[in-house]
C-alpha positions as CSV (number, residue, x, y, z in Angstrom):
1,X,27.1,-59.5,-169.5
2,X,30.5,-61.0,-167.6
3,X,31.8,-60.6,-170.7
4,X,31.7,-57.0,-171.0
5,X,32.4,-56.4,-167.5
6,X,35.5,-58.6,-167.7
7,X,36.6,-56.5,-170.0
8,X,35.8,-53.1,-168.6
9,X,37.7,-54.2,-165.7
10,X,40.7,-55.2,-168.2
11,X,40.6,-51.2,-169.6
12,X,40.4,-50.0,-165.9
13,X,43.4,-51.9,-164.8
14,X,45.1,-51.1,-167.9
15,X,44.4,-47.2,-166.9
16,X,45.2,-47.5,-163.5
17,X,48.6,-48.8,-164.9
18,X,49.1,-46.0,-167.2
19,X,48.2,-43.6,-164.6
20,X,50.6,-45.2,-162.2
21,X,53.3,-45.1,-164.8
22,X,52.2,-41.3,-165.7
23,X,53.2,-40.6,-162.7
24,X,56.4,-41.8,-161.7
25,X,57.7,-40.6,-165.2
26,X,55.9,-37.0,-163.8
27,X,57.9,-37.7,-160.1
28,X,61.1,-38.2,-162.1
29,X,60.8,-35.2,-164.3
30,X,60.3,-33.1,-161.2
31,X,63.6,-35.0,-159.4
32,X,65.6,-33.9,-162.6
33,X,64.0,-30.2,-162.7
34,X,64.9,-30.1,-159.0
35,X,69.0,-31.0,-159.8
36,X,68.9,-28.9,-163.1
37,X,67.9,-26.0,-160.7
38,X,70.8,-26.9,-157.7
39,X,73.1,-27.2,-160.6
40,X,71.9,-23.8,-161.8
41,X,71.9,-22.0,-158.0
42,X,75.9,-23.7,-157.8
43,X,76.5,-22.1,-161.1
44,X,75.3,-18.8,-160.2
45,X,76.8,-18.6,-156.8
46,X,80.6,-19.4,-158.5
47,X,80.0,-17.1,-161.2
48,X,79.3,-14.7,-158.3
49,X,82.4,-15.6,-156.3
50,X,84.9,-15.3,-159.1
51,X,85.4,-12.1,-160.9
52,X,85.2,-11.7,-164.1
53,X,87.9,-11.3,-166.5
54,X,87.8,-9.7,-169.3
55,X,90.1,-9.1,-172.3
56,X,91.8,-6.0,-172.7
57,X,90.9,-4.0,-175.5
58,X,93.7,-3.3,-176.3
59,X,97.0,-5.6,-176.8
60,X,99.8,-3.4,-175.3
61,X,102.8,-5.6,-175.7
62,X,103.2,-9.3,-177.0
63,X,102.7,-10.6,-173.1
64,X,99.4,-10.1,-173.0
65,X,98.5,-12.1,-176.0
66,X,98.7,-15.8,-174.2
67,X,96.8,-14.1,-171.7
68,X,94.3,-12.5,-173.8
69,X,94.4,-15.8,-176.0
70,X,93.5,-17.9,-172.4
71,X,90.5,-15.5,-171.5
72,X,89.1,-16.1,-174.8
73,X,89.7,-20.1,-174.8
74,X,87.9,-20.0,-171.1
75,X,85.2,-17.7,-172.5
76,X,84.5,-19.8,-175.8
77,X,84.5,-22.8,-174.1
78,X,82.7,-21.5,-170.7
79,X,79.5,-20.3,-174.3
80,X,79.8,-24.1,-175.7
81,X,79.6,-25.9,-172.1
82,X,76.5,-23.6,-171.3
83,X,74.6,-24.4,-175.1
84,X,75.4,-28.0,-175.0
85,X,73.8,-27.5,-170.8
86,X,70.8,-25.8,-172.5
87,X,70.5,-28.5,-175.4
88,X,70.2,-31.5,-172.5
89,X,67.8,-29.4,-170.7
90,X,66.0,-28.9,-173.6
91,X,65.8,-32.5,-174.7
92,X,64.6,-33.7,-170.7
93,X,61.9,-31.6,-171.1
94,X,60.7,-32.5,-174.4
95,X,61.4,-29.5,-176.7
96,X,63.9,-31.2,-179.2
97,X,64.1,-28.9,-182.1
């Protein structure tokens, strides 16, 4: 009989640990969902306080090609920086593809 409630009381503390462990990793996932979403708000709010550029549709003269050739370097780059955002995301919340 001790022997069985020995180790019942083993499994217990062993799920008590497991439980305690669940959740801190739960209290860190909802610290990092908390910054993802302050990092988000700061990201809307400059997108909202600088204007957007776009490119002309039309190249008029050669001068507006370097410019023309920036707004698309800042646009291309501005599409990576937010996928490879999305991708991290993804992967601290558990949906790896």
């Amino acid at each position: 009989m001790g022997c069985l409630l020995s180790r019942r009381e083993q499994q217990r503390r062993q799920l008590l640990e497991e439980i305690e462990q669940l959740k801190k990793s739960q209290q860190q996932c909802r610290e990092e969902v908390e910054e993802l979403r302050r990092e988000s708000d700061e990201l809307r709010e400059l997108r909202e306080q600088s204007p957007v550029q776009t490119v002309p549709s039309r190249i008029s003269s050669c001068d507006d090609v370097p410019d023309a050739m920036y707004l698309l370097f800042r646009y291309t780059t501005s599409l990576r920086e937010s996928g490879d955002r999305h991708a991290e995301c993804s992967r601290t919340l558990g949906f790896e593809s």
